[in-house]
PQR file of N, CA, C, O and H, with PARSE charges and radii, in Angstrom:
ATOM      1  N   UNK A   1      98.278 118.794 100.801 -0.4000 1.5000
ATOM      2  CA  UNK A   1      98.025 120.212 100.936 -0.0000 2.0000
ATOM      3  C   UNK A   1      99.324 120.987 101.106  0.5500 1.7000
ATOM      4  O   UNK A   1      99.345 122.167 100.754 -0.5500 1.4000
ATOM      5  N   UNK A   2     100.285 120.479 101.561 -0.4000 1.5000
ATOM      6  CA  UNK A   2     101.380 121.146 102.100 -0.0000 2.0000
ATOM      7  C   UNK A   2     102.257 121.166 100.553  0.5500 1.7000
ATOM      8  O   UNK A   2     103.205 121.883 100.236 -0.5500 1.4000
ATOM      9  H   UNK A   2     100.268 119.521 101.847  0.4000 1.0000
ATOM     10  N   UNK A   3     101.700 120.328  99.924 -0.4000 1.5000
ATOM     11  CA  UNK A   3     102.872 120.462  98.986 -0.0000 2.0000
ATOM     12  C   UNK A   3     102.557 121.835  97.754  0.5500 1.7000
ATOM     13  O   UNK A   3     103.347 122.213  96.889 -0.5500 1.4000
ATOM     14  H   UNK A   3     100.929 119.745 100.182  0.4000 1.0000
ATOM     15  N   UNK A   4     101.468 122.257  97.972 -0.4000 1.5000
ATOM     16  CA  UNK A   4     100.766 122.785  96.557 -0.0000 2.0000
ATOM     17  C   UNK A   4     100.603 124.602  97.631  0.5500 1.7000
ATOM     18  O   UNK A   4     100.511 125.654  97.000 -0.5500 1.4000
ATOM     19  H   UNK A   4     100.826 121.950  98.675  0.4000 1.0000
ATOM     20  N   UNK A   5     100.600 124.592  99.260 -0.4000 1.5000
ATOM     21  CA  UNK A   5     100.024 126.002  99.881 -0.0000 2.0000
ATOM     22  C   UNK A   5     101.020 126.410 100.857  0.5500 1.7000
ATOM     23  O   UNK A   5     101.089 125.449 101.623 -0.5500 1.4000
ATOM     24  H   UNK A   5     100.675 123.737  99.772  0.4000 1.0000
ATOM     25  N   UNK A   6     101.578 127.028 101.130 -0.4000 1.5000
ATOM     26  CA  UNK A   6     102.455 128.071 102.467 -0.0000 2.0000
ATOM     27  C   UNK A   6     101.070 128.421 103.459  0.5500 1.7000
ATOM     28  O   UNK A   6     100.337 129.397 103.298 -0.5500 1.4000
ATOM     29  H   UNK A   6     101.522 127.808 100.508  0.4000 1.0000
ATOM     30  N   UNK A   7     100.934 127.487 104.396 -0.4000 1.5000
ATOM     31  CA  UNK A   7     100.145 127.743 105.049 -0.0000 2.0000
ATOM     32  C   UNK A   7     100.691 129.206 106.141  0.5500 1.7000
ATOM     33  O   UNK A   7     100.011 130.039 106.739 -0.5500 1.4000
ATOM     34  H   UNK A   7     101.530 126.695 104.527  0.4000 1.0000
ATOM     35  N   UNK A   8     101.936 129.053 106.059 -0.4000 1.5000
ATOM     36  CA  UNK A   8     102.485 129.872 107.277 -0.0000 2.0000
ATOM     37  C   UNK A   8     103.526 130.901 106.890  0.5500 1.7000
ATOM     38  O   UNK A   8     104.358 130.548 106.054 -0.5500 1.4000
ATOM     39  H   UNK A   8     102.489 128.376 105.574  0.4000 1.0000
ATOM     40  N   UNK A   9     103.609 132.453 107.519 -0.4000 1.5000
ATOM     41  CA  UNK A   9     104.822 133.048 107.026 -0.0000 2.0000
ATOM     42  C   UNK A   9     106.031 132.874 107.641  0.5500 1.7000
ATOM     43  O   UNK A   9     107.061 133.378 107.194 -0.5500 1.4000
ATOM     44  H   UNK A   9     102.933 132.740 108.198  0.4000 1.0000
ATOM     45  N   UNK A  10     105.979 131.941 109.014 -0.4000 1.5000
ATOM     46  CA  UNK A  10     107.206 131.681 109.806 -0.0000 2.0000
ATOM     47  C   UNK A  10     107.178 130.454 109.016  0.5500 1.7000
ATOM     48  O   UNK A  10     106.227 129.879 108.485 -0.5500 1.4000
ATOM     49  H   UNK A  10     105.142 131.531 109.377  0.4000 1.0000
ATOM     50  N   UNK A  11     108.837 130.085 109.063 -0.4000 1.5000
ATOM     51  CA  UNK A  11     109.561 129.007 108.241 -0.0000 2.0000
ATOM     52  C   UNK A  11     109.894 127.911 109.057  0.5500 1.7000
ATOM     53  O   UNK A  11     110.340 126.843 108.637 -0.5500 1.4000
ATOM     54  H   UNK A  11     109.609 130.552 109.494  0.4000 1.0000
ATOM     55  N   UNK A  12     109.606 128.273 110.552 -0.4000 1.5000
ATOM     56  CA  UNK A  12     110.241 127.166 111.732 -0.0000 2.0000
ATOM     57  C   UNK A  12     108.381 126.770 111.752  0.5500 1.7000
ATOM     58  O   UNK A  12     108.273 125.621 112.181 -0.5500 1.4000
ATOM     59  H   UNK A  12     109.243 129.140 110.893  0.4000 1.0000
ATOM     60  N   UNK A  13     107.000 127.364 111.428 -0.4000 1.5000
ATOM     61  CA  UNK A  13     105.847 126.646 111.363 -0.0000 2.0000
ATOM     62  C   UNK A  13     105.990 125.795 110.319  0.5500 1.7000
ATOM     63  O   UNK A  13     106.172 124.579 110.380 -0.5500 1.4000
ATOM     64  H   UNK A  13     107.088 128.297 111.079  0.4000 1.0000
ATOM     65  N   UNK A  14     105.898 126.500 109.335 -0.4000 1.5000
ATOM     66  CA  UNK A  14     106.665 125.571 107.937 -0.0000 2.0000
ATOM     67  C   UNK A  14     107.115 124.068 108.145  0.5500 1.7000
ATOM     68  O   UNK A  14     106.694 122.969 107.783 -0.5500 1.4000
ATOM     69  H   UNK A  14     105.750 127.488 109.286  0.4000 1.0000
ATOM     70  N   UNK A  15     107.903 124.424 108.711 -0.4000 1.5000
ATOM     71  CA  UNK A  15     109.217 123.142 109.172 -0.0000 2.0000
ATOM     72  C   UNK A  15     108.448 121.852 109.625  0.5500 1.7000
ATOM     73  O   UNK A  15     108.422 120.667 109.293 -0.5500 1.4000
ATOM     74  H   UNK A  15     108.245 125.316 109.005  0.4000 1.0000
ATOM     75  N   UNK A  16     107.760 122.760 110.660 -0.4000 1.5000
ATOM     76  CA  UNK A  16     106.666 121.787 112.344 -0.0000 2.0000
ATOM     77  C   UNK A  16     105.656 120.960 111.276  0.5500 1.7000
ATOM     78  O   UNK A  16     105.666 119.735 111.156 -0.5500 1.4000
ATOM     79  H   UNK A  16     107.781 123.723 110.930  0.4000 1.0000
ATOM     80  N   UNK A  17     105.049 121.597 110.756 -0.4000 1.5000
ATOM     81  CA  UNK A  17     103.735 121.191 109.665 -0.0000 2.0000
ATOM     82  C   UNK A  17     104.704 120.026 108.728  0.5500 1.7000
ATOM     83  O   UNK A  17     104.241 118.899 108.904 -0.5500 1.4000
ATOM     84  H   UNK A  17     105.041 122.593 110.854  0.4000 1.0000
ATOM     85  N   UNK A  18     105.498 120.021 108.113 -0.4000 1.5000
ATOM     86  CA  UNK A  18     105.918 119.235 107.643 -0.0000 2.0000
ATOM     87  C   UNK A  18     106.389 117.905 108.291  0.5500 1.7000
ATOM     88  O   UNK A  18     106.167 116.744 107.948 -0.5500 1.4000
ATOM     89  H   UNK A  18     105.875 120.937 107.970  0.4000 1.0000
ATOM     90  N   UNK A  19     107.234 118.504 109.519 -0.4000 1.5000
ATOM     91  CA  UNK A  19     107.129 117.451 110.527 -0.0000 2.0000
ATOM     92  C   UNK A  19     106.128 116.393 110.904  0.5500 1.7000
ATOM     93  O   UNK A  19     106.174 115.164 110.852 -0.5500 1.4000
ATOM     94  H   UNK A  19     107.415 119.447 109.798  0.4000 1.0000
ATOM     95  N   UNK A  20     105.265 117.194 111.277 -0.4000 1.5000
ATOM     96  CA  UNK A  20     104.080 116.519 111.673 -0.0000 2.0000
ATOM     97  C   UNK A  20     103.414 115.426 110.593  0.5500 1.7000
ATOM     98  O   UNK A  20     103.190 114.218 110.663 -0.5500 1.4000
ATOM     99  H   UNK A  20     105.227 118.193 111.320  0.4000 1.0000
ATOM    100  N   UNK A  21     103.178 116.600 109.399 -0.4000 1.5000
ATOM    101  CA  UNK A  21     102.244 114.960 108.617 -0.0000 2.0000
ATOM    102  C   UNK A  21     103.487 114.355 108.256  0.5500 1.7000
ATOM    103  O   UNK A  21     103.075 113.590 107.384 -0.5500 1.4000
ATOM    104  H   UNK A  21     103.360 117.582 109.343  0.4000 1.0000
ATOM    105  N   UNK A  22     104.748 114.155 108.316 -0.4000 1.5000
ATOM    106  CA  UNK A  22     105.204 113.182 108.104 -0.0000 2.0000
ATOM    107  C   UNK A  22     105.143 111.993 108.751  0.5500 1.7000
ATOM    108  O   UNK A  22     105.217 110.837 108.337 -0.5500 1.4000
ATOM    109  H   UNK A  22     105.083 114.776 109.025  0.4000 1.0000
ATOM    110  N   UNK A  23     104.932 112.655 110.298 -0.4000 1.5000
ATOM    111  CA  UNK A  23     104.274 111.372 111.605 -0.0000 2.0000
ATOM    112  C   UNK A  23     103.125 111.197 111.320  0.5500 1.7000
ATOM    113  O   UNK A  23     102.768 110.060 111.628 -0.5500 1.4000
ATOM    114  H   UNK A  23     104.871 113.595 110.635  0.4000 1.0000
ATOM    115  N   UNK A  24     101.994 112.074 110.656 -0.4000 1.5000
ATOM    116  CA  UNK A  24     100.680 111.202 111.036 -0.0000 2.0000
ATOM    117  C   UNK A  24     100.579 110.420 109.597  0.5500 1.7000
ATOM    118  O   UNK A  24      99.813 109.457 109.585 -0.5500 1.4000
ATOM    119  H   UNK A  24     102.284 112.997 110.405  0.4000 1.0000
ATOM    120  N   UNK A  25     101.301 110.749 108.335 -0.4000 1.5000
ATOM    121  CA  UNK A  25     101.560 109.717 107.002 -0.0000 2.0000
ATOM    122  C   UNK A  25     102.195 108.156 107.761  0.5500 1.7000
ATOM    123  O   UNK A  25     101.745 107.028 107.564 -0.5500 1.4000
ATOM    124  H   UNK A  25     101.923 111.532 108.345  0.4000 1.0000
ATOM    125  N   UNK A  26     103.027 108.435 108.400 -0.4000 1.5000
ATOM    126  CA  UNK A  26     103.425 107.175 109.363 -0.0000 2.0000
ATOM    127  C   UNK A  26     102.528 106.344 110.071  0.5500 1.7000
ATOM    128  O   UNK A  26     102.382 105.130 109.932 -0.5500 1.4000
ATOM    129  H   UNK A  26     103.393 109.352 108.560  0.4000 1.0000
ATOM    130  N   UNK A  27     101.872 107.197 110.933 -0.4000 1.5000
ATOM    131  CA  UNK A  27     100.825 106.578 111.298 -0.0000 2.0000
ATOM    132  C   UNK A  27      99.975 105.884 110.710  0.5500 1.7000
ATOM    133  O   UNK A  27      99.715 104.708 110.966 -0.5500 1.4000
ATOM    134  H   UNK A  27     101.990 108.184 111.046  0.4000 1.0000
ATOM    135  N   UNK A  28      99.277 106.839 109.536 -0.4000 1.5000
ATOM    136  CA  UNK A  28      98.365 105.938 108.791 -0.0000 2.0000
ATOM    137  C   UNK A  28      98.978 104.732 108.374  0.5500 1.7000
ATOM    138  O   UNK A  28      98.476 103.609 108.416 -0.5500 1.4000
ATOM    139  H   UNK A  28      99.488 107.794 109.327  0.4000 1.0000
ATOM    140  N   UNK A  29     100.005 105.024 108.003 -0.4000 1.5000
ATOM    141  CA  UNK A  29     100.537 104.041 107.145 -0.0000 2.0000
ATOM    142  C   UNK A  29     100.534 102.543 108.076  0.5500 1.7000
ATOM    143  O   UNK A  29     100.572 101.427 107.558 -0.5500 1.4000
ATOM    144  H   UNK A  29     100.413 105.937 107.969  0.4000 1.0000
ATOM    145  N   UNK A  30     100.486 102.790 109.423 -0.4000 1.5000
ATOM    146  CA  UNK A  30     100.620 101.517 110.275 -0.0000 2.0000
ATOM    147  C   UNK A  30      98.932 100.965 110.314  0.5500 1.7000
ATOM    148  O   UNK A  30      98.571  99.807 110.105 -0.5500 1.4000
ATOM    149  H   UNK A  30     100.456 103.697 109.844  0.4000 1.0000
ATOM    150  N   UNK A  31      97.899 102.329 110.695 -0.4000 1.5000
ATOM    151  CA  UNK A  31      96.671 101.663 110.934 -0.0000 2.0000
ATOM    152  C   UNK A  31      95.726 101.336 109.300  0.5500 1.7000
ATOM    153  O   UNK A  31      94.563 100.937 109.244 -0.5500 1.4000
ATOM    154  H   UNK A  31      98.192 103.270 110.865  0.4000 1.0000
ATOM    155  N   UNK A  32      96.468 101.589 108.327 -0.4000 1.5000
ATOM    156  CA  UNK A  32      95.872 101.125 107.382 -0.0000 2.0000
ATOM    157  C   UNK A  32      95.405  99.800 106.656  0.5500 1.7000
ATOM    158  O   UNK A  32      94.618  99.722 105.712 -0.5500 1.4000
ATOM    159  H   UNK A  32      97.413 101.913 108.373  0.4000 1.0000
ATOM    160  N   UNK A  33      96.004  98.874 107.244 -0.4000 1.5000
ATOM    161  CA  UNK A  33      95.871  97.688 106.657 -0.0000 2.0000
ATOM    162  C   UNK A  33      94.304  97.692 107.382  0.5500 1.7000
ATOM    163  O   UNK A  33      93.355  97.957 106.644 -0.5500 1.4000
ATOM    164  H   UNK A  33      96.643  98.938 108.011  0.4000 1.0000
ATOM    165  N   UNK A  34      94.116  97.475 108.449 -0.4000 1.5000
ATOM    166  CA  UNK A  34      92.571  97.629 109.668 -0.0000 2.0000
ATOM    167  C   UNK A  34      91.604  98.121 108.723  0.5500 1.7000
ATOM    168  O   UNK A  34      90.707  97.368 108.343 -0.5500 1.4000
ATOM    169  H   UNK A  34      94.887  97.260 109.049  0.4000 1.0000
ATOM    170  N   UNK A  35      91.714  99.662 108.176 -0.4000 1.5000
ATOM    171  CA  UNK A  35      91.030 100.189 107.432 -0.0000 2.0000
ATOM    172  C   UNK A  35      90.849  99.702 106.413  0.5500 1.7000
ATOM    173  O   UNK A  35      89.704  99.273 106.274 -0.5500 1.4000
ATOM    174  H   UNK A  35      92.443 100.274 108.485  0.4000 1.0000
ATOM    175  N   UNK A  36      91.685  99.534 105.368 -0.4000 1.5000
ATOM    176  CA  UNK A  36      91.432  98.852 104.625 -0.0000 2.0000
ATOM    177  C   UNK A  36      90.971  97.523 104.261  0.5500 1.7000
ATOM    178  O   UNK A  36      90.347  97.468 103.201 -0.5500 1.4000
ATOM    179  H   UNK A  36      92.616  99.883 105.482  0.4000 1.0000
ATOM    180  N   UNK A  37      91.116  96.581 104.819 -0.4000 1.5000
ATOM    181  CA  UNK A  37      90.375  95.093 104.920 -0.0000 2.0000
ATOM    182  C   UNK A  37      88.952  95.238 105.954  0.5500 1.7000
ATOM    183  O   UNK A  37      87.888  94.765 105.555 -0.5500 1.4000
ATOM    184  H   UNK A  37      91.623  96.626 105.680  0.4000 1.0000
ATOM    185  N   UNK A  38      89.040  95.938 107.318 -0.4000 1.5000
ATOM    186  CA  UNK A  38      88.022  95.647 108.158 -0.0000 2.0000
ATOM    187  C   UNK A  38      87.208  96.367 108.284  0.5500 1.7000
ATOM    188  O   UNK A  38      86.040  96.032 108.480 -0.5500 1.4000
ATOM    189  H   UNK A  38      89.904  96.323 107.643  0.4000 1.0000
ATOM    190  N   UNK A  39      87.815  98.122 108.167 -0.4000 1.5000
ATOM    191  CA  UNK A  39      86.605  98.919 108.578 -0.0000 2.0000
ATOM    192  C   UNK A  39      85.944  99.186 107.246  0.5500 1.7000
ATOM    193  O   UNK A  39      84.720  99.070 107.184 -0.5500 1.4000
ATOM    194  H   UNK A  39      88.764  98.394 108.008  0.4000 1.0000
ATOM    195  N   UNK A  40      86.709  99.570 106.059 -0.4000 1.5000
ATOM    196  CA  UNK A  40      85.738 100.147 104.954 -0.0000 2.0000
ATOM    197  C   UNK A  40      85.076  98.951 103.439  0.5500 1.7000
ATOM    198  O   UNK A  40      84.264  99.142 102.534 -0.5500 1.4000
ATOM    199  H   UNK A  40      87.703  99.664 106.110  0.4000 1.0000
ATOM    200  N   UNK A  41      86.175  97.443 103.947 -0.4000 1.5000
ATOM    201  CA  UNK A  41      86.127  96.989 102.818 -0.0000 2.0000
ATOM    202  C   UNK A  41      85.585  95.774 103.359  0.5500 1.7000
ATOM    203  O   UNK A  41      85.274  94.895 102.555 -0.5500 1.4000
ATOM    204  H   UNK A  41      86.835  97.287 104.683  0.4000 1.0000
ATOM    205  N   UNK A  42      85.377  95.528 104.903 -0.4000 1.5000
ATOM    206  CA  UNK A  42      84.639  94.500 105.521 -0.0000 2.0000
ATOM    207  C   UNK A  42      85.204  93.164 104.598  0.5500 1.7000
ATOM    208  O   UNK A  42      84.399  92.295 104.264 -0.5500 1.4000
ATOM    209  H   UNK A  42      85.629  96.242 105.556  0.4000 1.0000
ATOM    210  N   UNK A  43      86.720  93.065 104.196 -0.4000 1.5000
ATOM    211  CA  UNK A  43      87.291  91.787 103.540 -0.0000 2.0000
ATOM    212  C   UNK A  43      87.331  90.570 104.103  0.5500 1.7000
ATOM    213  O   UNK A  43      88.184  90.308 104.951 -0.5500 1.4000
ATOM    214  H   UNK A  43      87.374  93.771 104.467  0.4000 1.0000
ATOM    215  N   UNK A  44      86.308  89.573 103.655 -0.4000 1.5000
ATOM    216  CA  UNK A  44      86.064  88.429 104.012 -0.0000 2.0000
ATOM    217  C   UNK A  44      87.232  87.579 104.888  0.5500 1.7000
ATOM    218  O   UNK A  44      87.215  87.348 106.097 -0.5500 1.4000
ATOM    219  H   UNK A  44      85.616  89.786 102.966  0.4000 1.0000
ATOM    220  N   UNK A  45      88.344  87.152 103.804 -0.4000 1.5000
ATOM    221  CA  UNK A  45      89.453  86.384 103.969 -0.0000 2.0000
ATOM    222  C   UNK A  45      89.904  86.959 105.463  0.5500 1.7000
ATOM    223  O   UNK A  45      89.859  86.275 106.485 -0.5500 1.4000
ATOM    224  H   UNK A  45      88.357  87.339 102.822  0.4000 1.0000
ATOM    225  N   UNK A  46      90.239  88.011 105.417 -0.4000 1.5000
ATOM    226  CA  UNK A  46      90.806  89.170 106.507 -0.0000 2.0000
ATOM    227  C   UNK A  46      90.058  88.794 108.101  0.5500 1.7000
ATOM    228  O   UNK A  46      90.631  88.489 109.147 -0.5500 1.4000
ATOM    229  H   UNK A  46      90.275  88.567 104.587  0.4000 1.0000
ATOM    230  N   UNK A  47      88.981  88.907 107.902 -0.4000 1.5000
ATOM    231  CA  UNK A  47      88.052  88.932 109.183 -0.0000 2.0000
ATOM    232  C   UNK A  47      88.115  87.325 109.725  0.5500 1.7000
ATOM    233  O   UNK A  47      88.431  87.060 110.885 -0.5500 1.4000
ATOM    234  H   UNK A  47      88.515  89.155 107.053  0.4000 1.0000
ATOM    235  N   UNK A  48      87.780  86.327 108.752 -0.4000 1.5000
ATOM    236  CA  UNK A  48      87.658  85.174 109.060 -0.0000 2.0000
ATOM    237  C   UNK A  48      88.895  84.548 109.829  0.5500 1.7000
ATOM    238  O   UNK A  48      88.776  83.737 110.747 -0.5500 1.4000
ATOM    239  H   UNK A  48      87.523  86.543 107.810  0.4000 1.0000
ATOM    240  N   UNK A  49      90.169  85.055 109.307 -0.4000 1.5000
ATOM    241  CA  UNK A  49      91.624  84.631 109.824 -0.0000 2.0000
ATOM    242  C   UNK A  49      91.147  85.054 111.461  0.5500 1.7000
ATOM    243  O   UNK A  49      91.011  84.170 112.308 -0.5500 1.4000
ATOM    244  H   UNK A  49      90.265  85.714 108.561  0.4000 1.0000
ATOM    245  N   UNK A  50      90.924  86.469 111.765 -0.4000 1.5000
ATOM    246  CA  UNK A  50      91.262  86.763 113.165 -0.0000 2.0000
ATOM    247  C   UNK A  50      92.475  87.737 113.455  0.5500 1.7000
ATOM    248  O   UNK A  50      92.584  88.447 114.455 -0.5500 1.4000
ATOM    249  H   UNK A  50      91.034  87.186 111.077  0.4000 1.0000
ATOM    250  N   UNK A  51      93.264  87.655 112.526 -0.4000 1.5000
ATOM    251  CA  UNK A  51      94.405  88.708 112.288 -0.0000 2.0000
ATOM    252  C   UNK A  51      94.578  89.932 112.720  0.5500 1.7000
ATOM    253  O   UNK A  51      94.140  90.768 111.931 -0.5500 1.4000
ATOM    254  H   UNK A  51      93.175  87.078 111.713  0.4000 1.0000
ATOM    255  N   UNK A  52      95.079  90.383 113.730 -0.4000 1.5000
ATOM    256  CA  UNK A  52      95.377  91.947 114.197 -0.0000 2.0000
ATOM    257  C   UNK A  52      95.795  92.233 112.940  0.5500 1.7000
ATOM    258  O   UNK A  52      96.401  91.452 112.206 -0.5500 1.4000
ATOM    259  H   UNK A  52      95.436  89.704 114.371  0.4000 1.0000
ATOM    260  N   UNK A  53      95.356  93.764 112.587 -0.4000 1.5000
ATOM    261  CA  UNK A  53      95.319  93.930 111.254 -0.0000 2.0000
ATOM    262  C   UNK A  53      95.863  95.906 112.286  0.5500 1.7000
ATOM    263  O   UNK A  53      95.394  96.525 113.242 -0.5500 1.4000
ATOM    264  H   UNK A  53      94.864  94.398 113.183  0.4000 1.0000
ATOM    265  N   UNK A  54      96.756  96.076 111.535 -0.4000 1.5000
ATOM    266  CA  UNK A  54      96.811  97.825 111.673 -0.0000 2.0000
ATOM    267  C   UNK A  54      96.836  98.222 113.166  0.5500 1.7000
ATOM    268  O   UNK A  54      96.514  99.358 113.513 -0.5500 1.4000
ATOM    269  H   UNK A  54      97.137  95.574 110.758  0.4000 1.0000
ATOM    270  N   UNK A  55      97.359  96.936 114.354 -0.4000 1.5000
ATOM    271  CA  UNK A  55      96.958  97.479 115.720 -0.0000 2.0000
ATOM    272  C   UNK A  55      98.153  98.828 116.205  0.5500 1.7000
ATOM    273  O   UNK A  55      99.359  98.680 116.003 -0.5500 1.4000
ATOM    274  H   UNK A  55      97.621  96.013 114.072  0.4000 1.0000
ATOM    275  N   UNK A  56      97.756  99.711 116.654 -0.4000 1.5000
ATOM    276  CA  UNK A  56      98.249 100.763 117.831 -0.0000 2.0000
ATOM    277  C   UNK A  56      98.310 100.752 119.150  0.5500 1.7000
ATOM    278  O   UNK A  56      97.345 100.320 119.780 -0.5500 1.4000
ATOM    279  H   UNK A  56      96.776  99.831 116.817  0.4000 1.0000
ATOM    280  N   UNK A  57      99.217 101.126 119.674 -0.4000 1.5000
ATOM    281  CA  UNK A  57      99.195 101.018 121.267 -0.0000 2.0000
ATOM    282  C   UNK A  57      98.054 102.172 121.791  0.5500 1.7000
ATOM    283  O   UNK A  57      97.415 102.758 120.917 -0.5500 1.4000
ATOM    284  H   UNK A  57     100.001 101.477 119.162  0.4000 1.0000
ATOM    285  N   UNK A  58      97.848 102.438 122.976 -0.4000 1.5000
ATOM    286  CA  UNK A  58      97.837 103.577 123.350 -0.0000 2.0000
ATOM    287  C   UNK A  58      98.115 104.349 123.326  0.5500 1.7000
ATOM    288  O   UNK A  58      97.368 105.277 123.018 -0.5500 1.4000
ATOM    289  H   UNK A  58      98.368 101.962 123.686  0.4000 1.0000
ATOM    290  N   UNK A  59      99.283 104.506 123.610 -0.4000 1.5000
ATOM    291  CA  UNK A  59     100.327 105.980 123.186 -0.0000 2.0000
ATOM    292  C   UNK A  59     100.804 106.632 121.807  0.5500 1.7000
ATOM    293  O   UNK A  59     101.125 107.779 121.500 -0.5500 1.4000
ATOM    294  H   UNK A  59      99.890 103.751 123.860  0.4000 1.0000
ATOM    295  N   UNK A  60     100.713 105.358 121.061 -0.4000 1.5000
ATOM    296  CA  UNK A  60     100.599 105.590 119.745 -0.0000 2.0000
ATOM    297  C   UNK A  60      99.323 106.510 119.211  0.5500 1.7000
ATOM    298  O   UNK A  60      99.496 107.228 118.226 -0.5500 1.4000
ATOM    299  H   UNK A  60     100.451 104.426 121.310  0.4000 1.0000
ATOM    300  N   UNK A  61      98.303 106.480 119.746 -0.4000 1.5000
ATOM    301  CA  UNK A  61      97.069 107.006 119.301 -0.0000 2.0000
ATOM    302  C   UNK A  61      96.920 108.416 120.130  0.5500 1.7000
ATOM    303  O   UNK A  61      96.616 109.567 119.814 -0.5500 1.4000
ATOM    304  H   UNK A  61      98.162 105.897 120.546  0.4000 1.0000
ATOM    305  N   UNK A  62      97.272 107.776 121.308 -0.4000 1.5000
ATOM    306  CA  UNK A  62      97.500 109.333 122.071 -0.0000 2.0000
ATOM    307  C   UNK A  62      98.394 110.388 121.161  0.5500 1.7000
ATOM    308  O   UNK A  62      97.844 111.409 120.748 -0.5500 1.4000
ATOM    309  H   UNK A  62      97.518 106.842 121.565  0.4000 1.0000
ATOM    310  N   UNK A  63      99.318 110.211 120.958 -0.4000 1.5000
ATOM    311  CA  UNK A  63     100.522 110.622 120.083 -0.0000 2.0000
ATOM    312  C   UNK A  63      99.969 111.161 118.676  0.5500 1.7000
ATOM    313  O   UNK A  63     100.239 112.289 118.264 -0.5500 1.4000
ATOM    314  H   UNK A  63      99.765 109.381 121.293  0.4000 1.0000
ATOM    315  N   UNK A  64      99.260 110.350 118.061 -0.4000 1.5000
ATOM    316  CA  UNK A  64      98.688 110.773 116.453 -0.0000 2.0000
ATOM    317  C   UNK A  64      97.456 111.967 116.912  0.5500 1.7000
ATOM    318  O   UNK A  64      97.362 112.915 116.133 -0.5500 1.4000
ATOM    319  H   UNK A  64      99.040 109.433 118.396  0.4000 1.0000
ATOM    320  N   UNK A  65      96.532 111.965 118.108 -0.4000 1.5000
ATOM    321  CA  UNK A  65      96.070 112.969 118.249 -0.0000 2.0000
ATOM    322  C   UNK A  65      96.750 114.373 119.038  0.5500 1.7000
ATOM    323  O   UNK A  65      96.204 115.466 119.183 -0.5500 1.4000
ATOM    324  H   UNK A  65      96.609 111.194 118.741  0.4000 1.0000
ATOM    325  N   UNK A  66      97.996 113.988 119.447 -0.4000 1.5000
ATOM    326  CA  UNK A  66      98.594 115.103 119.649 -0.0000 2.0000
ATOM    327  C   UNK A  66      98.811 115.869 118.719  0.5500 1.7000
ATOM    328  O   UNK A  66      98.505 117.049 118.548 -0.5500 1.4000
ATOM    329  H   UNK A  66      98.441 113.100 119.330  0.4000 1.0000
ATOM    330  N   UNK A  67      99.533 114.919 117.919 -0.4000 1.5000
ATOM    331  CA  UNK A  67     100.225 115.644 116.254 -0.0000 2.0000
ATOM    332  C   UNK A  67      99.377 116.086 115.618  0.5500 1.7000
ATOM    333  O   UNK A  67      99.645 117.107 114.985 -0.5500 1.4000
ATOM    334  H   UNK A  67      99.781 113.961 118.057  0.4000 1.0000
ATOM    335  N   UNK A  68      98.140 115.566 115.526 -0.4000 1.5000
ATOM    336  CA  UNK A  68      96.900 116.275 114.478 -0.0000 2.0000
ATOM    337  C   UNK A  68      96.092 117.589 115.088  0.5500 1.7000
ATOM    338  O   UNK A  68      95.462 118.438 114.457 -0.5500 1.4000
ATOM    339  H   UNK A  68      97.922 114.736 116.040  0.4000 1.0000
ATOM    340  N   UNK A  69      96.351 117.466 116.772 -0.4000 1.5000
ATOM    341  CA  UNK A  69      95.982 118.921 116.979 -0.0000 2.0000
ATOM    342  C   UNK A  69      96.748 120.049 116.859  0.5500 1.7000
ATOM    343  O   UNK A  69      96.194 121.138 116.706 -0.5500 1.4000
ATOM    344  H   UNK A  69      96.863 116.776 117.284  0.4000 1.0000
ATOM    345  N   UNK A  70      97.921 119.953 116.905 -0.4000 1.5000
ATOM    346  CA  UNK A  70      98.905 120.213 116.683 -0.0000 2.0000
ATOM    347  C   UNK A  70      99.441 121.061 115.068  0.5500 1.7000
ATOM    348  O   UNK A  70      99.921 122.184 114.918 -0.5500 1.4000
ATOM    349  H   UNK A  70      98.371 119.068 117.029  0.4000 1.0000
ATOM    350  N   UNK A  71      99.172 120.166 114.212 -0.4000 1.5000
ATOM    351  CA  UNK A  71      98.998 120.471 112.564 -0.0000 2.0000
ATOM    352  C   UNK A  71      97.559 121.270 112.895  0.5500 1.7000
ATOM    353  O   UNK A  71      97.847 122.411 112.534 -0.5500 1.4000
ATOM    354  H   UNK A  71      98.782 119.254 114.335  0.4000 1.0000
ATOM    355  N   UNK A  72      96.726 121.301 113.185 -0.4000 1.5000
ATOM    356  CA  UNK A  72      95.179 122.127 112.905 -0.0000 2.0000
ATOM    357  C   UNK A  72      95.844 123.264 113.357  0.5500 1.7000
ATOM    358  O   UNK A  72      95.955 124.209 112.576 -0.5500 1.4000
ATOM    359  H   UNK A  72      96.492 120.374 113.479  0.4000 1.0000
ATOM    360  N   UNK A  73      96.266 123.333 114.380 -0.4000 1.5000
ATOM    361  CA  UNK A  73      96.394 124.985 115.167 -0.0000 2.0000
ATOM    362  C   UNK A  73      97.543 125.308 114.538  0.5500 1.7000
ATOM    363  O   UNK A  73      97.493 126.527 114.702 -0.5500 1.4000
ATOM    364  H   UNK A  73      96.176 122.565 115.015  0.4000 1.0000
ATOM    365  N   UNK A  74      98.882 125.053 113.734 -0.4000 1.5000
ATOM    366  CA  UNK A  74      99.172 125.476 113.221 -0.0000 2.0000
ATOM    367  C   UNK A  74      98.981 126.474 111.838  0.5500 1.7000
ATOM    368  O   UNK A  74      99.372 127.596 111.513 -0.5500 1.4000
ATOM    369  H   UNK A  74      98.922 124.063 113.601  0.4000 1.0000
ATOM    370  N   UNK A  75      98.040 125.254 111.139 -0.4000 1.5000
ATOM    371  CA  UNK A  75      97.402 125.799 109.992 -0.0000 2.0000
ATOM    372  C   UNK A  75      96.104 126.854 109.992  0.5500 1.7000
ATOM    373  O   UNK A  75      95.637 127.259 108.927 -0.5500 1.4000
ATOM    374  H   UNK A  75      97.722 124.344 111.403  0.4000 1.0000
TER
END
C-alpha cells in the first residue's frame, strides 16, 4: 500500500509508516515458516518432526503489536 498511496501530508509520518512495515515485513518474515507449514497448510512432514517452526518471544509479539497499532493510527 505504501508503495502505490501518500497516506500522509507530513513527511516525518511518511518516514514512521515506512519504518514500521519494514519491522512488521520482518516480523512476518520470522513467523512465517509456522504459518505456512502449520497454521494454513497443516504440512504433514512439518508437524510430524515437532520442529519450532516461526517461534517469537514475548516481546517480540508485544513489539509487532505495538508497531501495527502504531501504522493504523498513523494511516
Amino acid at each position: 500500500m505504501l508503495q502505490h498511496y501518500d497516506f500522509s501530508a507530513d513527511p516525518a509520518d511518511n518516514q514512521r509508516l515506512k519504518q514500521l512495515a519494514d519491522q512488521l515485513h520482518g516480523f512476518r518474515k520470522q513467523v512465517a515458516p509456522a504459518r505456512n507449514k502449520l497454521i494454513s497448510h497443516a504440512d504433514r512432514s512439518a508437524i510430524l518432526a515437532g520442529a519450532a517452526l516461526g517461534a517469537a518471544t514475548p516481546a517480540e509479539w508485544r513489539q509487532f503489536w505495538r508497531d501495527l497499532e502504531e501504522f493504523v493510527s498513523i494511516l
